[in-house]
C-alpha positions as semicolon CSV with decimal commas, in nm:
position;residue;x (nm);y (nm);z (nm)
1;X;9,113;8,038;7,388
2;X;9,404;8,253;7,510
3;X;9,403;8,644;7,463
4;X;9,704;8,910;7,569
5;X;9,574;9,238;7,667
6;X;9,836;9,557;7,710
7;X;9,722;9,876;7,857
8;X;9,949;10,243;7,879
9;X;9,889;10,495;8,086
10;X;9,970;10,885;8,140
11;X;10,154;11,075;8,402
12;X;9,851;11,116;8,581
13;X;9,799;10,707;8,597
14;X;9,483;10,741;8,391
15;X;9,463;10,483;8,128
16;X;9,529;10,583;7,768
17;X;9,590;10,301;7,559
18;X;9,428;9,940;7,601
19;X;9,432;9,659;7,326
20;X;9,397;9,266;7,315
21;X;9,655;9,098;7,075
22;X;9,811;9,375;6,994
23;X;9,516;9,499;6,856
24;X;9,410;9,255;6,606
25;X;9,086;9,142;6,866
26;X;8,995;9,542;7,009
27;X;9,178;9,835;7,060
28;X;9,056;10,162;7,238
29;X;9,266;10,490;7,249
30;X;9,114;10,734;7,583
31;X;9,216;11,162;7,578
32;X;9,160;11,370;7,836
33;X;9,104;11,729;7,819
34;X;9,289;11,948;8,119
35;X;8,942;11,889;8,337
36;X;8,953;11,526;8,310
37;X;8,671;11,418;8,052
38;X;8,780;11,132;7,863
39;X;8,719;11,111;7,477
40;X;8,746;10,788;7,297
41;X;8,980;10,881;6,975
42;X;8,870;10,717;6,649
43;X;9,158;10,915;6,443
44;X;9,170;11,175;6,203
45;X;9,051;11,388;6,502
46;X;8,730;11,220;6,525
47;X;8,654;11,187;6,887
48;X;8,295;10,957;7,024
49;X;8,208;11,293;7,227
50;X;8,241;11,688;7,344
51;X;8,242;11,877;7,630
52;X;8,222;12,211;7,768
53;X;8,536;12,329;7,959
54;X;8,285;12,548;8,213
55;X;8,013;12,241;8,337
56;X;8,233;11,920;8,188
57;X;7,866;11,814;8,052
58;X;7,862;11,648;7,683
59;X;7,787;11,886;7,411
60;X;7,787;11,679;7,138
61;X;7,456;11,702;6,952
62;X;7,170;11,570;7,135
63;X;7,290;11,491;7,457
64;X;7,076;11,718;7,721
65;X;7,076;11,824;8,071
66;X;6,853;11,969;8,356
67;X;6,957;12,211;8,595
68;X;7,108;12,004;8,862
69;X;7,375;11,875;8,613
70;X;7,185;11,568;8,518
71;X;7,213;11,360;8,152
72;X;6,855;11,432;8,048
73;X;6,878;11,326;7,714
74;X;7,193;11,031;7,547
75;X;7,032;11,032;7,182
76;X;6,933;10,654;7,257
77;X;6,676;10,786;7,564
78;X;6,516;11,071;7,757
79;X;6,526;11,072;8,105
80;X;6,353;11,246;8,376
81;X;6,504;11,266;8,741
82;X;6,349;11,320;9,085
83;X;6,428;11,542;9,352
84;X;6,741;11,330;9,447
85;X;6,887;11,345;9,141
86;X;6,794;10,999;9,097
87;X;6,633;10,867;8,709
88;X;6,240;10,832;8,762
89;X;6,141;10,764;8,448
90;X;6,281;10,655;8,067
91;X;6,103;10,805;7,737
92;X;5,845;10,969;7,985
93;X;5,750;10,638;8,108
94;X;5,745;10,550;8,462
95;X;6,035;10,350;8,503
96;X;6,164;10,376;8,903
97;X;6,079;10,386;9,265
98;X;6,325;10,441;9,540
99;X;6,246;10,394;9,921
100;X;6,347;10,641;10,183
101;X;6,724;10,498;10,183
102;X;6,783;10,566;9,810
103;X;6,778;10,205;9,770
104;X;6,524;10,100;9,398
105;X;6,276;9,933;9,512
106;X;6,033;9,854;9,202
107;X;6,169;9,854;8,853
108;X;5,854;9,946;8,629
109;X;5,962;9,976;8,222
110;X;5,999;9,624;8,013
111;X;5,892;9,450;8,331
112;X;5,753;9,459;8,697
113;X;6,036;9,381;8,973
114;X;5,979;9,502;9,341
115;X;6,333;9,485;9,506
116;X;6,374;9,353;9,858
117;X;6,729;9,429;10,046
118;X;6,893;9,260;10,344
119;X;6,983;9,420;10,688
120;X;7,343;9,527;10,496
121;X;7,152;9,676;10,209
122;X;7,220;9,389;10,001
123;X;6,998;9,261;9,733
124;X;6,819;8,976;9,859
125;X;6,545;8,883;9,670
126;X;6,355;9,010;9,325
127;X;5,954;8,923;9,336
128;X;5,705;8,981;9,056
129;X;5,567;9,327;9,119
130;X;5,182;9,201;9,002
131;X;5,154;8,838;9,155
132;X;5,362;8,867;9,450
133;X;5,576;8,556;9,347
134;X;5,958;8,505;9,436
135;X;6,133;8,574;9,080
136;X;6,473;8,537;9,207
137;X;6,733;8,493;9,550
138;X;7,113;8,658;9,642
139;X;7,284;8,502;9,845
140;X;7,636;8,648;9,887
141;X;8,017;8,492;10,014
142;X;8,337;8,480;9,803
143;X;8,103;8,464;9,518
144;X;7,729;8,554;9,417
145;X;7,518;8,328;9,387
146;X;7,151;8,357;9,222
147;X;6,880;8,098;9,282
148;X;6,536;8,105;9,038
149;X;6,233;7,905;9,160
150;X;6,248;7,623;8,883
151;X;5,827;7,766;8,773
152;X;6,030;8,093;8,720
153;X;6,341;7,972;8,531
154;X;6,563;7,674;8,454
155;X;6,860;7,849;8,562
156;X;6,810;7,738;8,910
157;X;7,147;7,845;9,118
158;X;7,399;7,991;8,964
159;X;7,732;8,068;9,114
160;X;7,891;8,405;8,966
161;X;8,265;8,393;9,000
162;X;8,400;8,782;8,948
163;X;8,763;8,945;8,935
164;X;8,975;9,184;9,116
165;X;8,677;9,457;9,105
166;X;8,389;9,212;9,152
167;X;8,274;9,183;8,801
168;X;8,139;8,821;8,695
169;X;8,339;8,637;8,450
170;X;8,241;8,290;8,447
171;X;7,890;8,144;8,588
172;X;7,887;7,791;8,665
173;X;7,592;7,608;8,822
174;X;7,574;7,331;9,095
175;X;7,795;7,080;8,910
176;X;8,031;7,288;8,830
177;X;7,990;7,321;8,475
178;X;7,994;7,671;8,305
179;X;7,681;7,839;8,193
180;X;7,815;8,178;8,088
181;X;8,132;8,337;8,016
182;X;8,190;8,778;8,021
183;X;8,438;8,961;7,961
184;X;8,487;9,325;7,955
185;X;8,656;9,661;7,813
186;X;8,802;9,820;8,074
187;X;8,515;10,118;8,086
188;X;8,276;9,854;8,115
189;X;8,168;9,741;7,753
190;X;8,083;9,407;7,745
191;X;8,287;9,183;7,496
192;X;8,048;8,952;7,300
193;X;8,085;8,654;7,089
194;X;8,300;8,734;6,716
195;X;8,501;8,923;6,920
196;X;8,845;8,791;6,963
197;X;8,744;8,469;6,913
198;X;8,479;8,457;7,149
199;X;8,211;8,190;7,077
200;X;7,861;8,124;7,239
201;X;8,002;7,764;7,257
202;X;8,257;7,928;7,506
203;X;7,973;8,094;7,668
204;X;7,966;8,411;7,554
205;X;7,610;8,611;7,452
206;X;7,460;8,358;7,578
207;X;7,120;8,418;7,773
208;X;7,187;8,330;8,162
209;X;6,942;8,556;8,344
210;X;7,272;8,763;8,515
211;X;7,167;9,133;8,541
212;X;7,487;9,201;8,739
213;X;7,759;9,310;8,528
214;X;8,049;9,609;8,519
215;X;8,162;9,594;8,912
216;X;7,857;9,379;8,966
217;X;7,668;9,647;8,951
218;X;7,333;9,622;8,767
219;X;7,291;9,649;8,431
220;X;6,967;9,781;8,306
221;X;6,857;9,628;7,982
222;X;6,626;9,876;7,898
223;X;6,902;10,187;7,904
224;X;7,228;10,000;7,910
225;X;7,328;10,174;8,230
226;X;7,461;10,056;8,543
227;X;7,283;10,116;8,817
228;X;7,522;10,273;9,118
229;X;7,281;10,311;9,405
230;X;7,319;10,692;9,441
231;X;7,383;10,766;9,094
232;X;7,409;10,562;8,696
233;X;7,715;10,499;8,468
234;X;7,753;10,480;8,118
235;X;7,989;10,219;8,038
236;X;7,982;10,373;7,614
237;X;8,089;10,691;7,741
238;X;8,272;10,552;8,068
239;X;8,169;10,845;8,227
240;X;7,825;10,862;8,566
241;X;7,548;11,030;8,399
242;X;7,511;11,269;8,722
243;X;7,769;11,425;8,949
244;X;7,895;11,326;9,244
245;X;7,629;11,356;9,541
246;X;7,988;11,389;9,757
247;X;8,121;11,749;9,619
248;X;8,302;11,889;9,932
249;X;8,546;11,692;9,994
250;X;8,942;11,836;10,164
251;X;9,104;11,591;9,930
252;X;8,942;11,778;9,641
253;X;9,125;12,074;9,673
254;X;9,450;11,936;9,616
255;X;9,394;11,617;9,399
256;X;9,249;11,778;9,048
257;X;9,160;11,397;8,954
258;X;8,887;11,413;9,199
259;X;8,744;11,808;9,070
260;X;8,566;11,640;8,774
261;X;8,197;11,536;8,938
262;X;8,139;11,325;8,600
263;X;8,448;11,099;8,571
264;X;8,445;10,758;8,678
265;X;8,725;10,541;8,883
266;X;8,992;10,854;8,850
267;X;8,972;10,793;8,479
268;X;9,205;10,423;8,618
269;X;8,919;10,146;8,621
270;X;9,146;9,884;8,580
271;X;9,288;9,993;8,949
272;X;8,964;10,141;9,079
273;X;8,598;10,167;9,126
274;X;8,372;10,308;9,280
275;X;8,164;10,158;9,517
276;X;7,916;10,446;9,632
277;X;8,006;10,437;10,025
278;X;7,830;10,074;10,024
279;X;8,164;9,917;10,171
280;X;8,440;10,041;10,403
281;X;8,758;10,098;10,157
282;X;9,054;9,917;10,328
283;X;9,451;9,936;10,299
284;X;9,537;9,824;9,993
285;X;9,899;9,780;9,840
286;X;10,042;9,657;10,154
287;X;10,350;9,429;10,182
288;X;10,291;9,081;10,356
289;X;10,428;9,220;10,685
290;X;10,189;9,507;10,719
291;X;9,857;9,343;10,556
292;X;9,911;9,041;10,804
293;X;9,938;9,313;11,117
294;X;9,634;9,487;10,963
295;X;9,437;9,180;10,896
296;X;9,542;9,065;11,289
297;X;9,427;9,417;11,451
298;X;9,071;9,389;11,211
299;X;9,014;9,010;11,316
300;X;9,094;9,136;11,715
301;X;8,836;9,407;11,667
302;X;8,570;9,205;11,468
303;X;8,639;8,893;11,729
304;X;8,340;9,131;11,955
305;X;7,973;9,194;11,929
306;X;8,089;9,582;11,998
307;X;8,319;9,565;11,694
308;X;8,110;9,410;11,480
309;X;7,834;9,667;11,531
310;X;8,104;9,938;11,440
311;X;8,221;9,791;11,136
312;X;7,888;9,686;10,999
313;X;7,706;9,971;11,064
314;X;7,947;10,175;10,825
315;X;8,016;9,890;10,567
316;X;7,646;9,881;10,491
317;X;7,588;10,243;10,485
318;X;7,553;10,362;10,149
319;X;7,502;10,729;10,239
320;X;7,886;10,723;10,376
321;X;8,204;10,615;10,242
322;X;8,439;10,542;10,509
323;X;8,815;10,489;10,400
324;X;9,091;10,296;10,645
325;X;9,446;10,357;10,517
326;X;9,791;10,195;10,702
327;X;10,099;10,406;10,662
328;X;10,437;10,498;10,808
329;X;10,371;10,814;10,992
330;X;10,707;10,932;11,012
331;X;10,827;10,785;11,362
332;X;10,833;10,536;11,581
333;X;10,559;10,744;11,807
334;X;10,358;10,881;11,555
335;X;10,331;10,512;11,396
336;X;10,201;10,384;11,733
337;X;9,879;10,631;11,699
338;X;9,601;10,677;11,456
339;X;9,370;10,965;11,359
340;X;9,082;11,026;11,176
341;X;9,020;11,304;10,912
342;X;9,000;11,449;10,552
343;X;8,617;11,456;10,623
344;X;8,392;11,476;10,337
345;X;8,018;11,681;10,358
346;X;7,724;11,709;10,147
347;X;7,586;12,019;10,006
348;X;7,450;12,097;10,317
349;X;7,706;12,041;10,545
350;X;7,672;11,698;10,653
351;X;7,932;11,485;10,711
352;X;7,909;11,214;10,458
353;X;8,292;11,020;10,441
354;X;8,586;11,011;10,681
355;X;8,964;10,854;10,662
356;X;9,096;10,659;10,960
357;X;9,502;10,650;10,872
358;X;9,649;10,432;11,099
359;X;10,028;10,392;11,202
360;X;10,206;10,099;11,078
361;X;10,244;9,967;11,450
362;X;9,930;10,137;11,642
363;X;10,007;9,760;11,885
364;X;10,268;9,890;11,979
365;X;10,233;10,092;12,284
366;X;9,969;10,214;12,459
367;X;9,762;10,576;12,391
368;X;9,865;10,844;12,539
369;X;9,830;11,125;12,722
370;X;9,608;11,020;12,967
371;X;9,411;11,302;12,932
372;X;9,313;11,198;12,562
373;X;9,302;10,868;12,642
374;X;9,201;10,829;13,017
375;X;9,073;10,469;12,874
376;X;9,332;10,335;12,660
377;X;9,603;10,441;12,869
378;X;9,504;10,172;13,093
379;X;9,634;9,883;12,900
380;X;9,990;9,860;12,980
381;X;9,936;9,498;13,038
382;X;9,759;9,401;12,718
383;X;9,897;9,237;12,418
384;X;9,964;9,394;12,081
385;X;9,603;9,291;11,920
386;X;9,398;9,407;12,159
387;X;9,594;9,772;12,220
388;X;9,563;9,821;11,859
389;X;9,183;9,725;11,807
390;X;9,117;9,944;12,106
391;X;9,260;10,224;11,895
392;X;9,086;10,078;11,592
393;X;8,735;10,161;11,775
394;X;8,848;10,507;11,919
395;X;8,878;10,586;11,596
396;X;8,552;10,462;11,498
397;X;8,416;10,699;11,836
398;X;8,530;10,990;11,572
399;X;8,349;10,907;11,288
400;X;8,018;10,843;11,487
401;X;8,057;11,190;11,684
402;X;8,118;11,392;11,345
403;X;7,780;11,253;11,231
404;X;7,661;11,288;11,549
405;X;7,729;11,659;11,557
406;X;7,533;11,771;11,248
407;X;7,619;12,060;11,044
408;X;7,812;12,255;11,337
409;X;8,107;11,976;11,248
410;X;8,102;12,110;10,941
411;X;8,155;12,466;11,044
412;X;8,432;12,401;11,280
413;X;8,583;12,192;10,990
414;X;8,591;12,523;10,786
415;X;8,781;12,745;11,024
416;X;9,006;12,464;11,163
417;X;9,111;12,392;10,762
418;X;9,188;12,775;10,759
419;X;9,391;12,770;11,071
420;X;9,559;12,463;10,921
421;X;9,655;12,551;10,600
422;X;9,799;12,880;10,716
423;X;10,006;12,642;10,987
424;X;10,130;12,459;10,646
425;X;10,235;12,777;10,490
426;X;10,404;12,886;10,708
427;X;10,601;12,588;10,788
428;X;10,705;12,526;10,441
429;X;10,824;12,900;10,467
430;X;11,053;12,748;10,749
431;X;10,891;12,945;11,020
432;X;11,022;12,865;11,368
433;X;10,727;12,721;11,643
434;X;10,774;13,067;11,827
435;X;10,713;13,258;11,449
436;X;10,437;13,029;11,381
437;X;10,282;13,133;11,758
438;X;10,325;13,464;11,723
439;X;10,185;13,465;11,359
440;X;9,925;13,718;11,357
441;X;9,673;13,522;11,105
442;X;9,680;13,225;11,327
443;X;9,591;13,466;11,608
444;X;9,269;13,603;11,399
445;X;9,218;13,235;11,326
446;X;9,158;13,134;11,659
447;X;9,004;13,413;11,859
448;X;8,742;13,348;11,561
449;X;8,715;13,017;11,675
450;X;8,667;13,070;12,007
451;X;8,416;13,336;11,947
452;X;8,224;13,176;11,734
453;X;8,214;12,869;11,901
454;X;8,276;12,907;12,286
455;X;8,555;12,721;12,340
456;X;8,933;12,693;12,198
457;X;9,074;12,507;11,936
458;X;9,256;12,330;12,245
459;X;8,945;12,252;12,422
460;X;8,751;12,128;12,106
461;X;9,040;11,865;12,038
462;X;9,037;11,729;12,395
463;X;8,648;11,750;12,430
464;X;8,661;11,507;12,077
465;X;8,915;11,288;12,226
466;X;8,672;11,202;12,474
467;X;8,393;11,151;12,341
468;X;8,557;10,893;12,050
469;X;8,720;10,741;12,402
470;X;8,385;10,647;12,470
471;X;8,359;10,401;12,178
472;X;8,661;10,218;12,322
473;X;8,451;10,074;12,627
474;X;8,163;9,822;12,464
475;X;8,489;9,720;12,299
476;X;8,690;9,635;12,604
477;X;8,384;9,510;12,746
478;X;8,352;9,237;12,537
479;X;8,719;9,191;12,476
480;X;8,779;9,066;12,853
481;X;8,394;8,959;12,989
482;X;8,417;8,875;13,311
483;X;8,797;8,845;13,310
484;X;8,872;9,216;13,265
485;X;9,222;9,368;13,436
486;X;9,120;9,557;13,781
487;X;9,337;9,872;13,591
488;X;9,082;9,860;13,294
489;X;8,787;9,804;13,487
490;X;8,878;10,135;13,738
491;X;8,984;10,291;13,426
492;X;8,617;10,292;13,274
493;X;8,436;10,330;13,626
494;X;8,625;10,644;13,683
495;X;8,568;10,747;13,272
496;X;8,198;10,691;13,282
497;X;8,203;10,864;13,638
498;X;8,403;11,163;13,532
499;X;8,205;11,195;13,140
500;X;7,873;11,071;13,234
């Protein structure tokens, strides 16, 4: 079987168009009304749903929702959500349980599943919820694989090979034959046999015990939706069936694509997804030059316990979504250094996502000033790798002391955005540094600051600096061992002397 699919977007990059031979197999036509909620169009201005331009919930007759904003009611099934926001039960029928992480734990409707997760909350393992017995095992590497005790199942192990976003498309099992074949629309609708061509001889529709589906996400047979860890999707109306737990968010106010709590994958899910902050989002789009310098500086960071612990602590939190971006800063300097920002908070102020942007060449010279960096600034003699994963886990120092801060990160976020965006203005007004000193607003600005808070603007940046600098020395620790310069080593005895 062979297929060609074509797909046509807008001039926001959101897909409009998507068909497979030239439309003779399935076609699907997407609109988007100025807020970004996507409408399949049928023609003849008959359109699959309705919204209102004031919530961007679905009006359409007998959808429903509570007061939080979530789908209560799809026409197919009722649901009823917890205090997180999170579905509890389906047709008033207990259907959920959820441990203190937000992880399910026990599916209860159409069967009895309790839900065990690994250390990196992976699934693991699925036992029956009324006789204790292993049902089924995860095991995860370039692929999924699934293994069913052979009293359970005759699957037995099952390797799940996905694409680009992780969804499976073939499973094969220990002898390499296929089982299964799946293919998708690009929302998420599953392609069964008829279509196209598509036969259960090829392996389509055909019953192989694989619950993961769209993203390899979870696909609940007794709803149809995908289950997202903090929230569900619809894959009929390509759309989560609750907003986004994330709503403050700088990047918000100046990407619209982002304003629409609802919409799934900026309305692109051939490009994106959306992983729920279970993974750290790396650089992506890179040229072979600057994804083999990034992929060096990761494996010289991850080559130590220290930077393991960093990077696995937030690529298995699912209650923060840390992005890493590589870019040219705009000079040689600027591209030697690295910062962290665009922090995202919670209705309550905590900080729940971060961006580390690093230069395209943060090897290549050392931090600096001293000051900053009393740490870093000691390896004049070290090579490119280990410069730049020292920077790599400063940055890392960041992330940890927003979090560790609480909600008064959140306020000094608030007047520091202020104080920046009025900085902005005025420089795109073509003020001159001495204008932009004198500027009376940024004046206000920061006595505020330093009322409010007891220190300057100034002070605040340094007093971060060293703090992050702190996550640079379990790093260097285990970079050298016992073979550690005698510049590093007085560099740390006088840092942890000076910032005990």
């Amino acid at each position: 079987m062979s297929y060609t699919q074509n797909f046509e977007y807008d001039t926001l990059n959101r897909l409009t168009t998507s068909s497979e031979n030239s439309g003779a197999s399935w076609s699907q036509t997407n609109v988007y009304d100025r807020y970004g909620n996507r409408q399949i169009d049928y023609g003849g201005g008959v359109y699959n749903l309705a919204f209102s331009s004031s919530t961007n919930r679905i009006t359409t007759s007998g959808f429903g929702y509570d007061g939080a904003g979530n789908l209560t009611n799809d026409t197919i099934h009722a649901y009823t959500f917890d205090a997180e926001n999170r579905i509890s039960n389906v047709d008033n029928v207990s259907a959920y349980v959820y441990d203190g992480d937000g992880q399910r734990v026990k599916k209860l409707v159409g069967e009895n599943t309790r839900f065990v997760y690994g250390i990196g909350g992976q699934l693991v393992a699925e036992f029956d919820g009324s006789t204790g017995n292993l049902k089924k095992e995860y095991l995860y590497g370039s692929s999924m694989i699934t293994i069913e005790p052979t009293a359970v199942s005759s699957n037995g192990t099952q390797y799940s090979t996905g694409d680009n976003l992780e969804t499976p498309r073939v499973t094969t099992n220990s002898s390499a034959g296929v089982l299964s074949r799946h293919d998708f629309m690009p929302f998420g609708e599953e392609l069964g046999a008829t279509v196209g061509g598509r036969t259960t001889g090829m392996g389509y529709s055909v019953a192989d015990g694989l619950q993961q589906k769209f993203t390899l996400k979870e696909r609940d047979i007794e709803t149809g939706l995908d289950y997202f860890l903090a929230r569900y999707y619809s894959s009929t109306q390509g759309r989560f069936t609750s907003t986004d737990p994330i709503i403050i968010a700088p990047e918000r106010g100046i990407d619209p694509q982002q304003i629409n709590l609802y919409a799934y994958a900026r309305n692109n899910p051939l490009r994106f997804n959306d992983p729920t902050g279970e993974i750290i989002n790396e650089p992506t789009n890179l040229d072979e030059k600057y994804r083999n310098r990034y992929e060096d500086w990761k494996k010289a960071f991850l080559s130590t316990k220290a930077g393991q612990v960093q990077w696995d602590k937030y690529a298995n939190d699912k209650n923060f979504t840390l992005n890493i971006t590589l870019t040219d800063r705009g000079s040689d300097l600027k591209n030697q250094g690295a910062e962290t920002g665009n922090y995202a908070f919670d209705k309550s102020g905590t900080v729940v996502g971060a961006t580390i942007t690093l230069g395209n060449n943060i090897g290549g010279g050392v931090a600096g000033p001293s000051s900053d960096y009393p740490v870093q600034s000691s390896l004049t003699n070290a090579d490119a790798h280990t410069i730049a994963a020292a920077k790599i886990a400063h940055e890392f120092g960041h992330v940890e002391d927003a979090r560790a801060q609480g909600t008064i990160f959140y306020q000094q976020e608030t007047v520091l955005d202020t104080y920046r965006s009025r900085q902005d203005q005025l420089t795109a007004q073509g003020a001159s540094p001495q204008a932009r000193g004198n500027d009376p607003a940024l004046q206000r600005i920061a006595q505020q600051f330093q009322t409010q808070f007891g220190m300057t603007m100034d002070q605040l940046g340094n007093a971060r600096e060293i703090r992050a600098e702190r996550a640079t020395l379990p790093y260097l620790r285990d970079r050298y061992g016992k073979d550690m310069p005698s510049e590093v080593k007085s560099a740390i005895k006088r840092f942890e002397k000076e910032h005990p």
